[in-house]
ZAMARGU-4260 file (C-alpha; in steps of 0.2 Angstrom, whole numbers, plus 5000, padded with zeros to 4 digits):
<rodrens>
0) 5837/5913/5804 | 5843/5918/5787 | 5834/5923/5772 | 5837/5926/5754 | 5835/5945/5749
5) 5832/5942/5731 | 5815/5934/5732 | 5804/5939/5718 | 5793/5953/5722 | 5778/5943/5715
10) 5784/5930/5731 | 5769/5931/5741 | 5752/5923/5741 | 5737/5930/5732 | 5721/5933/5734
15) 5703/5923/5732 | 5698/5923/5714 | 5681/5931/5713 | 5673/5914/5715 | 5679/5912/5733
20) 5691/5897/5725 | 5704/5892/5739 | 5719/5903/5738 | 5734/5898/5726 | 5754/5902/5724
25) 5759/5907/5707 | 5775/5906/5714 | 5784/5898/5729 | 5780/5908/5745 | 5794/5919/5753
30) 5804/5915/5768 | 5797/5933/5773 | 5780/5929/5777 | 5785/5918/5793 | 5788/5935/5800
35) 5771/5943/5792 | 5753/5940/5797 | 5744/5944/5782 | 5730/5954/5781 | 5717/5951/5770
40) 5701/5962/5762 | 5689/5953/5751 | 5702/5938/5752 | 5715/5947/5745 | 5731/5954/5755
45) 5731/5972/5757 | 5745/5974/5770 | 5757/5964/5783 | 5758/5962/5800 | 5775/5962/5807
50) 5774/5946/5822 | 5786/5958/5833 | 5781/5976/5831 | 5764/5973/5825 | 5767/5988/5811
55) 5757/5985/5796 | 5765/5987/5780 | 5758/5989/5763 | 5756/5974/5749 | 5748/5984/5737
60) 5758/5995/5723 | 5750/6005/5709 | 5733/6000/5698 | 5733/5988/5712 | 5747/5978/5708
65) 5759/5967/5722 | 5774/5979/5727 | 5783/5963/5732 | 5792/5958/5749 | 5807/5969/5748
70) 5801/5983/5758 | 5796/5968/5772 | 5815/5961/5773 | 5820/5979/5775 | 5809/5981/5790
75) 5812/5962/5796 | 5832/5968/5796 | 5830/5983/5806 | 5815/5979/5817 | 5820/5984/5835
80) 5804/5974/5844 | 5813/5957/5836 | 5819/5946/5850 | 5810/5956/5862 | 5797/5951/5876
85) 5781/5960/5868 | 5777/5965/5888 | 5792/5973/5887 | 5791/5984/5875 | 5782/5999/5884
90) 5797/6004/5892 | 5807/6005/5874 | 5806/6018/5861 | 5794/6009/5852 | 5775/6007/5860
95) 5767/5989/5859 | 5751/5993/5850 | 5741/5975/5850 | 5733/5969/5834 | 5714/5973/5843
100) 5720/5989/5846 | 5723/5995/5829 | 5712/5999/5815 | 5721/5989/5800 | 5714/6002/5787
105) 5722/6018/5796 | 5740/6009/5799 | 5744/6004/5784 | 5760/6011/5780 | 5767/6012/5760
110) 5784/6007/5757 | 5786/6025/5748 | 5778/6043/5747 | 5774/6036/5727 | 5763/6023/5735
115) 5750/6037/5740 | 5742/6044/5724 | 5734/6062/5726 | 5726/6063/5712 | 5707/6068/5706
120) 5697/6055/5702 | 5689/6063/5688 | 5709/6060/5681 | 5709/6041/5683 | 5699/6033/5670
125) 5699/6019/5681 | 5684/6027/5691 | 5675/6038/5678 | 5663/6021/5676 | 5644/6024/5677
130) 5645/6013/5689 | 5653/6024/5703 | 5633/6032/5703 | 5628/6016/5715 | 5643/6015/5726
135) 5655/6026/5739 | 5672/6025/5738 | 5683/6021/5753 | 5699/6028/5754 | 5714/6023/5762
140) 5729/6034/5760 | 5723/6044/5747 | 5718/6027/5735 | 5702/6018/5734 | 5704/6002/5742
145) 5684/5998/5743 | 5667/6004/5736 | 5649/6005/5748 | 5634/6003/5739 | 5622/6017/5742
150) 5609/6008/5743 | 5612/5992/5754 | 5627/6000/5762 | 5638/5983/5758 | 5656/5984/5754
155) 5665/5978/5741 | 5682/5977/5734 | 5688/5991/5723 | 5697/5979/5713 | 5688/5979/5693
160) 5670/5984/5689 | 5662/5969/5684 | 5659/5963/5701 | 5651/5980/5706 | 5638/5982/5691
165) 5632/5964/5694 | 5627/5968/5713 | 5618/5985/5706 | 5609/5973/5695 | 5603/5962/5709
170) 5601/5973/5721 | 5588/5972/5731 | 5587/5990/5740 | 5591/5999/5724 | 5573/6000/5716
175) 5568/6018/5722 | 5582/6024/5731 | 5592/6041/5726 | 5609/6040/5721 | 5618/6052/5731
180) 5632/6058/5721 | 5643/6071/5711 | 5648/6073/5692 | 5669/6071/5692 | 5671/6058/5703
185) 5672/6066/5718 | 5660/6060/5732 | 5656/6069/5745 | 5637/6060/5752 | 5637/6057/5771
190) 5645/6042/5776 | 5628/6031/5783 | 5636/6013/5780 | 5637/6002/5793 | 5654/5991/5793
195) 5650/5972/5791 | 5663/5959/5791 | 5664/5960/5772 | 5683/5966/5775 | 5692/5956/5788
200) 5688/5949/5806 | 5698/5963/5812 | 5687/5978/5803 | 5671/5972/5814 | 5670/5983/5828
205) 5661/5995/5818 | 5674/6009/5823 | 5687/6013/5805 | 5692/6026/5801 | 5694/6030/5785
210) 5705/6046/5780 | 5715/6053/5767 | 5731/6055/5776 | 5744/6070/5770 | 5761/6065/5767
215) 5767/6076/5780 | 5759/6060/5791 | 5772/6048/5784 | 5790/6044/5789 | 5803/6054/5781
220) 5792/6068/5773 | 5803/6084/5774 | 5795/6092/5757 | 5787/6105/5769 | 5771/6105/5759
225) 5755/6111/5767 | 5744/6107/5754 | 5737/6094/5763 | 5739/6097/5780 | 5719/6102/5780
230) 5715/6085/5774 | 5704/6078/5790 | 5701/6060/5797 | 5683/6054/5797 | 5675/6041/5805
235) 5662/6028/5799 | 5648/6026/5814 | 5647/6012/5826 | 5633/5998/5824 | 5628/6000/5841
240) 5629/6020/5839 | 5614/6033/5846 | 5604/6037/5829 | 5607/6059/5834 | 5626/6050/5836
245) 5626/6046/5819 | 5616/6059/5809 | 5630/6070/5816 | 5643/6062/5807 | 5646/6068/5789
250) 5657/6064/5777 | 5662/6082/5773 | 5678/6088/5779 | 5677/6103/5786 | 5691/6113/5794
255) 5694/6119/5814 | 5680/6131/5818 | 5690/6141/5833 | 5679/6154/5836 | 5663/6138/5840
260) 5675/6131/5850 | 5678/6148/5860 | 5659/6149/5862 | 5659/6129/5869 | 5672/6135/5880
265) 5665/6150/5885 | 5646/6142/5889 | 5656/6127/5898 | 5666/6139/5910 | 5650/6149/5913
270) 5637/6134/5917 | 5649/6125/5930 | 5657/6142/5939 | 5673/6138/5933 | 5686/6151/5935
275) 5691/6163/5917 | 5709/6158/5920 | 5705/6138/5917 | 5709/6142/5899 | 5729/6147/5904
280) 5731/6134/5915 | 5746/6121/5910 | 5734/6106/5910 | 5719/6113/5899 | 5733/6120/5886
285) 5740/6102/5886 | 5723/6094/5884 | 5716/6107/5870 | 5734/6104/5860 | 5729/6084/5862
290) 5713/6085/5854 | 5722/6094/5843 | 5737/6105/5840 | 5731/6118/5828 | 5720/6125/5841
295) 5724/6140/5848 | 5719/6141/5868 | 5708/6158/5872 | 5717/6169/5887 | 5705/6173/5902
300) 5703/6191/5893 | 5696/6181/5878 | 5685/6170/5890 | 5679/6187/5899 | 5674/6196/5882
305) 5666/6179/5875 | 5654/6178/5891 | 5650/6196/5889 | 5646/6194/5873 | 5635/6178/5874
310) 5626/6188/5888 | 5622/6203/5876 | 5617/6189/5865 | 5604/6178/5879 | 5597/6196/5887
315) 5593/6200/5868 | 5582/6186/5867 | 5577/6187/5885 | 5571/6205/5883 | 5561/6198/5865
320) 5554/6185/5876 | 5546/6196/5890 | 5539/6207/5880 | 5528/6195/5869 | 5526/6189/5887
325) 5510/6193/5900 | 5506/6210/5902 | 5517/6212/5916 | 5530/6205/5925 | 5534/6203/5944
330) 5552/6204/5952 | 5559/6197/5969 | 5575/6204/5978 | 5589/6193/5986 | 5607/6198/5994
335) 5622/6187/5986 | 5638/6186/5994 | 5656/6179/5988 | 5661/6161/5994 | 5672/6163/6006
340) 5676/6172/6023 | 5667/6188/6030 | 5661/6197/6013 | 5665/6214/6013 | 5654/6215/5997
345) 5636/6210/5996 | 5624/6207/5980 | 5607/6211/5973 | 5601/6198/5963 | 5585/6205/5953
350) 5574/6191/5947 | 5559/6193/5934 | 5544/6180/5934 | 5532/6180/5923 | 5520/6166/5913
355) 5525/6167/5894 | 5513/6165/5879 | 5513/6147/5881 | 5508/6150/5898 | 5523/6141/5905
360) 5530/6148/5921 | 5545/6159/5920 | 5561/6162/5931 | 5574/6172/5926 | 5588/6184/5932
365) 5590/6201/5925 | 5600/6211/5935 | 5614/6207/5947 | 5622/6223/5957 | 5632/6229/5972
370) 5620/6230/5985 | 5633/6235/5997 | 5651/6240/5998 | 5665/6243/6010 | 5668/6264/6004
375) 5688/6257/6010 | 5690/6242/6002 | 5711/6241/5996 | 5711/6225/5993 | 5691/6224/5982
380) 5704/6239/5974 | 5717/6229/5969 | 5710/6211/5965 | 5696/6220/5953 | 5708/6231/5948
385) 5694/6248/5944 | 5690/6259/5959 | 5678/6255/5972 | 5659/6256/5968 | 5652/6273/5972
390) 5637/6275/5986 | 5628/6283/5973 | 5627/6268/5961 | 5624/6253/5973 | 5609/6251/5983
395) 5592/6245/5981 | 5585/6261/5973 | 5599/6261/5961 | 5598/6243/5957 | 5582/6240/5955
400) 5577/6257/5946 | 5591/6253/5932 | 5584/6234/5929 | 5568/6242/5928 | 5574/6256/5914
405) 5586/6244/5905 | 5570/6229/5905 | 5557/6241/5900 | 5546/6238/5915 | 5540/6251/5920
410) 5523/6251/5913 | 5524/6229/5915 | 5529/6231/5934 | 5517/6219/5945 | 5523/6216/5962
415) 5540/6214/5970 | 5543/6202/5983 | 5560/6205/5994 | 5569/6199/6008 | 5569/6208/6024
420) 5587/6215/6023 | 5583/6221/6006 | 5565/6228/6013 | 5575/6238/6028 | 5585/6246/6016
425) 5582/6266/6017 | 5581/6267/5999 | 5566/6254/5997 | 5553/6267/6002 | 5560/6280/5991
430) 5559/6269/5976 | 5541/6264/5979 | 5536/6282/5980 | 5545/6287/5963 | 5538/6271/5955
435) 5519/6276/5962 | 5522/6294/5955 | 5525/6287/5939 | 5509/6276/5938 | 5521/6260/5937
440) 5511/6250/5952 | 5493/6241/5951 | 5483/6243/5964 | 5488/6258/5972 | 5505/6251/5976
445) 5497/6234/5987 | 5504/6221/5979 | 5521/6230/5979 | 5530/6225/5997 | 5529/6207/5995
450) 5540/6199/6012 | 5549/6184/6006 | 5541/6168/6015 | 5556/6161/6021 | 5562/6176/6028
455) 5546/6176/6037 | 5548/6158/6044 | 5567/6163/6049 | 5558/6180/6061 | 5543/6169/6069
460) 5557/6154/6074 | 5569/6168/6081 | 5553/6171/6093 | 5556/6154/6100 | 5578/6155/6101
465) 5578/6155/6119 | 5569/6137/6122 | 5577/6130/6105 | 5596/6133/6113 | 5589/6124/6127
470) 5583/6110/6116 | 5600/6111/6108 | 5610/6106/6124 | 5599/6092/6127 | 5602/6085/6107
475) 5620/6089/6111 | 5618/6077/6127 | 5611/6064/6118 | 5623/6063/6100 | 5637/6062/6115
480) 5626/6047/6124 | 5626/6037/6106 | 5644/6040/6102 | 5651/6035/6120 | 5645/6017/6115
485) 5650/6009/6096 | 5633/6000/6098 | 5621/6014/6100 | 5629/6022/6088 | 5627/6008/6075
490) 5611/6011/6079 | 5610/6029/6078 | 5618/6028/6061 | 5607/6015/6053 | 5588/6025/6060
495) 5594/6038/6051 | 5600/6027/6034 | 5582/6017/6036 | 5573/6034/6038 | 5581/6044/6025
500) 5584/6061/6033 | 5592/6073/6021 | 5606/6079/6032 | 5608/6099/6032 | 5625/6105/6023
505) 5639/6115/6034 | 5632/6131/6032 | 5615/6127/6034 | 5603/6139/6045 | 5603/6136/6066
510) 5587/6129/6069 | 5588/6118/6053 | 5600/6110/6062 | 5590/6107/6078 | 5575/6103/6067
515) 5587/6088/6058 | 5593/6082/6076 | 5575/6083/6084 | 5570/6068/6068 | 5585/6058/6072
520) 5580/6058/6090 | 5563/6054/6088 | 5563/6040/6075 | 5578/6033/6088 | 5566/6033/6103
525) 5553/6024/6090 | 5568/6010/6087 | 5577/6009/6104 | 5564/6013/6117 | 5573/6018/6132
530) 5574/6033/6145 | 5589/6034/6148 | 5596/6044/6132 | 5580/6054/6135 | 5568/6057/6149
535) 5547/6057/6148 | 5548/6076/6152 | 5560/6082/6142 | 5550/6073/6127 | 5536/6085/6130
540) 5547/6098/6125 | 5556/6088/6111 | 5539/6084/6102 | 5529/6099/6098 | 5544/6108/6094
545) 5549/6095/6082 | 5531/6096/6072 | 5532/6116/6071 | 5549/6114/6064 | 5543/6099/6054
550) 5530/6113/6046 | 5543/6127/6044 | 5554/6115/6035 | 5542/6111/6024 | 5534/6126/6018
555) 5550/6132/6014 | 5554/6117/6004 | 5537/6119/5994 | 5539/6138/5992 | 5557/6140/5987
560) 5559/6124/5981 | 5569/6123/5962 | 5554/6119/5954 | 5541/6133/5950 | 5524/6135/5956
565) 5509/6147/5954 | 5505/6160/5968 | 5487/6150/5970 | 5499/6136/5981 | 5508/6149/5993
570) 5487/6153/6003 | 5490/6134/6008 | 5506/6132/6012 | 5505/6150/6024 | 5490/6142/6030
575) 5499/6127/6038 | 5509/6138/6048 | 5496/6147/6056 | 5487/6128/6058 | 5499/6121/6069
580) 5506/6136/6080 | 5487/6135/6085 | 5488/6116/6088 | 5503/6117/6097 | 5499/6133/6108
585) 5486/6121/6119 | 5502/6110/6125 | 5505/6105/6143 | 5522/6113/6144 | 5521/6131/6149
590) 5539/6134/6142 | 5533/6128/6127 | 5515/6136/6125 | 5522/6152/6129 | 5536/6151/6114
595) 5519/6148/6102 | 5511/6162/6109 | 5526/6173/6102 | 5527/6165/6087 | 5508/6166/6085
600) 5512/6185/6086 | 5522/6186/6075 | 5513/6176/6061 | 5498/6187/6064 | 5508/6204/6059
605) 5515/6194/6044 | 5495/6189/6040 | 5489/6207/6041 | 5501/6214/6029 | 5499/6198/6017
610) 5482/6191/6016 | 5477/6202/6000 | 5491/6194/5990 | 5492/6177/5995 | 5471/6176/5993
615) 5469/6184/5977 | 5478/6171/5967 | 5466/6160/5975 | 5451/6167/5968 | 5458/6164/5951
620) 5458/6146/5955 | 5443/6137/5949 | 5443/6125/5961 | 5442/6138/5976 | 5436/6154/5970
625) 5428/6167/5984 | 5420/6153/5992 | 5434/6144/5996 | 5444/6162/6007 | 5425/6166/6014
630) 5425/6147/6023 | 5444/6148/6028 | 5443/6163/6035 | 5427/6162/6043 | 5433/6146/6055
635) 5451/6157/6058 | 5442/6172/6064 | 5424/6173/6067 | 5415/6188/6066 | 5431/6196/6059
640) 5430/6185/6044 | 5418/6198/6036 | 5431/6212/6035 | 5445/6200/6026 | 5433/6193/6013
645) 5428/6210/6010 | 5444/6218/6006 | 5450/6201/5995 | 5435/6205/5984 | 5435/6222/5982
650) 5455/6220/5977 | 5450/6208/5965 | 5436/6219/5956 | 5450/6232/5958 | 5461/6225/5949
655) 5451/6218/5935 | 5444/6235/5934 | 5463/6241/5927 | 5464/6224/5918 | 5448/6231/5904
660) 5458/6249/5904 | 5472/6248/5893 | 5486/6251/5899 | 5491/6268/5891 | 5473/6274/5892
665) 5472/6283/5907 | 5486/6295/5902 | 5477/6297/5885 | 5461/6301/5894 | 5472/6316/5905
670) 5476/6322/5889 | 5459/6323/5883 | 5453/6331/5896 | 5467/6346/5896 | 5463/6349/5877
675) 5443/6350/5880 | 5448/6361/5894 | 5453/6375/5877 | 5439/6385/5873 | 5440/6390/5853
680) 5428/6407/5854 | 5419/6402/5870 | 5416/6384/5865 | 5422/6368/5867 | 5431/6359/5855
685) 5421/6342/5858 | 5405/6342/5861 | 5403/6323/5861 | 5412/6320/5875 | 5396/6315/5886
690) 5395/6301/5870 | 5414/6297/5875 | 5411/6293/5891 | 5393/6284/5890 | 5401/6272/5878
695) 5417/6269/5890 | 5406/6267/5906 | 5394/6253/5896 | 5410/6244/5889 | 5417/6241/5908
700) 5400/6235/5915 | 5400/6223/5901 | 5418/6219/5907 | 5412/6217/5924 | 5402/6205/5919
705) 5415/6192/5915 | 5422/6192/5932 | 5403/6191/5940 | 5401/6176/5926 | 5417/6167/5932
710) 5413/6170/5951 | 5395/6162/5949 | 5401/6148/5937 | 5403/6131/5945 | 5419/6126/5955
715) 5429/6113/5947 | 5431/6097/5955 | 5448/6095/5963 | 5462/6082/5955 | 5479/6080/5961
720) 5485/6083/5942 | 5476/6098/5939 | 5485/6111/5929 | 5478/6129/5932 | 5491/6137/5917
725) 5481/6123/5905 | 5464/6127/5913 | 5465/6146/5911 | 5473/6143/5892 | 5460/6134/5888
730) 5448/6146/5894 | 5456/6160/5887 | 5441/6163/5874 | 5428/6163/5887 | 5437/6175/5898
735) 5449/6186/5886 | 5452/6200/5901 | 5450/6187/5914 | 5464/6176/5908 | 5476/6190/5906
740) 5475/6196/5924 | 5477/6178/5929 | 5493/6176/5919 | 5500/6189/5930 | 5492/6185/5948
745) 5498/6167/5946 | 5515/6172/5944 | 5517/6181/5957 | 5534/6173/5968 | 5533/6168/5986
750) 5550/6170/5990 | 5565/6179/5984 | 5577/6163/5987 | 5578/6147/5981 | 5585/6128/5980
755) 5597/6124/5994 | 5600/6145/5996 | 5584/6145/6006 | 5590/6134/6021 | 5607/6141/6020
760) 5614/6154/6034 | 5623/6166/6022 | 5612/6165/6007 | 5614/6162/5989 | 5634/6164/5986
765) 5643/6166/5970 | 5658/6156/5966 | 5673/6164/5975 | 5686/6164/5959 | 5672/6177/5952
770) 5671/6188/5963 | 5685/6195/5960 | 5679/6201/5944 | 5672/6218/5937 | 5654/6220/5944
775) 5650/6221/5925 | 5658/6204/5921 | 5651/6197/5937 | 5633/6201/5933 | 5636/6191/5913
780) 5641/6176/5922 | 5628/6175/5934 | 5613/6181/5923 | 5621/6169/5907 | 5620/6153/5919
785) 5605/6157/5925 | 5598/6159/5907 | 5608/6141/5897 | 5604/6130/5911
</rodrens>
């Protein structure tokens, strides 16, 4: 179809009159708009939509007025979509963009760079109108097309004034509301408006942008001007927006922060154990130049100084924390290994726990060093690129002594707990005799050689390995039994979906796995009763073996579980194991009681070298007290009772005794005592030191008597949401000394591993694609992702 070129440019249909009146044609309409879809703001046509393209062009010249349809015919002559099946036009040089898709206000395309105006506000009288106090421009292209009242947040055309000052004169939200607003024109308030339909049906999602668009933006701009290019493109916020969503939106431009986003990165990288190099990889450059092309991507270097430096940053704070912390602070000890094959490298993990001054338990990583190293490692050599780590700076003296220097702990240091590998290592007793030389220890060093629990359940199992394996083959028989039939194991599969097992991961420890097969078989035999999977006398062997593994499974969850938990919980769960290897020693099956025996053994040495710790934190529970170890331990051993609940009080008073001496005094009083030593002509220089010592010896027994007061005070009834960090906050006042010690004894750790680490074979591991990193590095990323989780 033909049309005429020389249409008037004033051929096209206007708006609504302010009164809503139905539109009229001053002139006859063009030809052109059977090829245009107007679109309309306010009722009146800001722009046209090509029927082929879907491009939207302007309708709108200078102060407002028509700029005609010549610019349409142009675009009509020499559109490319015409005649062309819109599903089609994916594969063409032009993408199909679908009228929903498109936010009508940011597509609008001038027919010239003179269409766009640039200029200040404060240099168009048309907007120096008092007015312009009650409403927020909205720019499209760099020219008001709308104004938002500040108050109501409605929109309204931008065309004339009068319109605007009769709404501020009948609005209702306007009476005690600030007018957010600057001198000149210029408005740069937080956009808060909502979009309402006030514009078009196509401007209701609650989603336009609005921007002022620099005219390196539009087609055919060659001037090479950069003036604009930091002109940015806001968004108005969503009806159905989150409210922290939307306070984050501001109107303000502000320009690409690089050095936040390298911190984003950086804390990203670290919290997931990605690998430094993500930040050169092909795919990550791509998708950062996406976002948006002015950013600069960070190398792996960059990545490896901004962890370091985020970790001086958290251990600052860390460091800050602990030391407005309890009065000291108690450490467990783990191996790491890389992820991977055989590790030719192994890991100390130092972790502090302590009970901070809101009295919220604590668990943090401070220290992560080469326990130890192959001396001949090429390859460590070559992938760390720094010479292999010296004998003399690994180990667990050297590991531990430095955390304890660099932390300041050596005056905070409580207890230590470890695991066994850590505990055999030569240096561990050579570092507990420095640290008792130095007066660092409570207690004479008792509380110092803490064995980890779980480690503790692994040695009292290994007792029993000969008749688990044999157990083993018979589990093995019987997962072979189910699969030969598709029915039985339908049926094997669905006891274990109805019971809910949590089924152990590849790597998890030996007799978890036998423990995890021994449920699955039992809750069959309670489905499917029959004996010929399993006999009746090889159940006797299958059941109490099952509920001693049931116990250590347990107790390992409870104690090493992610969560933390006070020491006054670890008595009870200790106590369960002890419970049932005495339940289960009386069974019929000889094999069987004989396997208890040994394991009863092996608990009993773990009892005798851990009783003190794990009771003491028990008479700091209000609910127990002394009376609660004095029955427990009277029905467990008799006449041999006496000499338990003797030592666990005289610990206690012990302890509380060095709780009301501060902890510098001791060394002040040897002092003393070396200057009164000094005779000045025959006498001494003090002669009030008797008085000294009279008025020390009467301050302690009045000390005293806060322990003796809390031990002869009413238990408090027990209550499954009872909080002993609230209790002894609360309580603070009654017993100042008292609550001190307890914020230390309740925080002592159970177990030196934890989460999923604890029933894992090789232990806690770190990513493999760090391990390769300097030891130095290494120990930022795992002590920062400790610290942000």
């Amino acid at each position: 179809m033909e049309y005429d070129e020389h249409d008037s440019d004033d051929d096209m249909p206007l708006g609504l009159d302010s009164d809503g009146a139905a539109s009229r044609f001053r002139k006859k309409r063009s030809k052109v708009w059977e090829e245009y879809t107007p679109i309309y703001i306010n009722g009146v046509i800001q722009s046209a939509e090509c029927r082929y393209c879907h491009t939207l062009m302007s309708c709108k010249g200078a102060e407002g007025r028509s700029n005609g349809t010549s610019h349409l015919w142009r675009h009509h002559k020499n559109c490319r979509a015409k005649g062309v099946d819109p599903s089609e036009l994916q594969d063409t040089s032009i993408p199909y963009v679908g009228v929903n898709d498109i936010d009508p206000l940011n597509m609008i395309l001038p027919e010239s760079l003179d269409d766009i105006n640039y200029g200040n506000l404060s240099e168009n009288s048309k907007y120096r109108s008092k007015v312009w106090m009650d409403f927020t421009p909205v720019y499209v292209e760099g020219r008001i097309q709308g104004a938002d009242c500040v108050h109501c947040h409605k929109r309204f055309s931008a065309e004339g004034r009068s319109h605007l000052n009769r709404h501020t004169q009948t609005c209702s939200a306007r009476v005690g509301t600030s007018v957010n607003y600057q001198k000149g024109g210029v408005f740069l308030s937080s956009v808060q408006s909502r979009v309402k339909d006030d514009l078009s049906p196509a401007l209701t999602n609650g989603k336009v942008q609005i921007a002022e668009y620099a005219s390196r933006l539009l087609k055919g701009n060659s001037s090479g001007d950069e003036t604009h290019q930091n002109q940015h493109i806001l968004a108005l916020p969503a009806d159905n927006m989150a409210p922290a969503e939307r306070s984050n939106l501001s109107a303000h431009t502000r320009k690409l922060d690089q050095e936040a986003s390298y911190q984003d990165l950086t804390r990203m990288i670290v919290m997931h154990g990605y690998p430094l190099s993500i930040v050169e990889h092909d795919e990550m450059k791509r998708f950062a130049k996406g976002l948006n092309p002015l950013f600069n991507m960070a190398s792996s270097l960059d990545m490896e100084e901004y962890s370091t430096l985020l970790f001086q940053k958290e251990k600052s704070d860390l460091k800050e924390k602990i030391a407005l912390s309890s009065r000291r602070v108690s450490l467990s000890a783990s191996v790491w290994v890389p992820q991977g094959a055989e590790p030719t490298i192994k890991y100390l993990c130092l972790t502090a726990h302590f009970i901070d001054a809101d009295w919220k338990l604590q668990r943090r990583i401070i220290k992560f060093g080469v326990f130890r190293s192959s001396p001949s490692d090429l390859e460590r050599m070559i992938h760390h690129k720094e010479a292999c780590v010296l004998e003399s700076d690994i180990g667990t003296y050297n590991v531990i002594w430095e955390a304890i220097r660099d932390w300041n702990l050596d005056r905070k240091l409580f207890c230590l707990t470890s695991v066994s590998e850590i505990r055999n290592d030569e240096s561990f007793s050579k570092l507990k005799d420095m640290l008792m030389q130095r007066n660092c220890l409570t207690i004479r060093g008792q509380l110092y050689n803490i064995a980890c629990v779980d480690d503790m359940l692994d040695s009292i199992v290994s007792k029993g390995q000969h008749m688990l394996y044999v157990v083993g083959d018979l589990l093995d028989r019987f997962i072979q039994a189910c699969a030969s039939s598709s029915l039985t194991q339908q049926q094997l599969l669905e006891v274990v979906t109805h019971v809910g097992l949590k089924c152990p991961h590849e790597d998890a420890k030996w007799w978890h796995r036998i423990y995890f097969r021994l449920e699955v078989l039992l809750h069959f035999k309670k489905a499917v009763p029959s004996e010929e999977l399993v006999t009746v006398e090889e159940m006797k062997i299958v059941e109490p073996i099952c509920r001693i593994l049931r116990v250590f499974y347990r107790v390992i969850e409870v104690t090493s579980g992610s969560v933390c938990l006070t020491a006054n919980m670890y008595f009870h769960e200790v106590w369960k194991v002890r419970t049932i290897l005495q339940e289960e020693a009386s069974t019929e099956h000889s094999d069987v009681a004989s396997m208890v025996r040994e394991m009863q053994e092996a608990f009993n040495e773990y009892w005798q070298n851990s009783y003190l710790w794990l009771s003491v934190p028990i008479v700091l529970d209000p609910r127990f007290k002394i009376t609660f170890i004095d029955f427990r331990l009277k029905r467990a051993f008799g006449a041999d009772a006496a000499k338990y609940v003797n030592d666990v009080t005289e610990i206690t008073r012990e302890l509380f005794h060095e709780y009301c001496t501060p902890t510098d005094q001791s060394n002040i009083q040897t002092s003393n005592c070396q200057a009164h030593d000094v005779e000045i002509d025959g006498f001494d220089s003090d002669s009030l030191e008797d008085w000294d010592q009279h008025l020390t010896a009467q301050t302690r027994n009045q000390l005293l008597s806060e322990l003796d007061n809390y031990l002869e005070d009413g238990l408090v009834p027990r209550k499954d949401d009872f909080d002993i960090l609230n209790w002894w906050m609360s309580h603070s006042a009654k017993y100042p000394t008292l609550s001190i010690m307890a914020q230390d004894v309740l925080a002592m750790p159970s177990s030196a591993v934890h989460g999923q680490a604890a029933f894992s074979s090789g232990g806690p591991v770190i990513p493999k694609k760090w391990s390769r990193l300097n030891i130095k590095t290494i120990e930022a990323l795992v002590c920062t992702r400790d610290w942000i989780r």
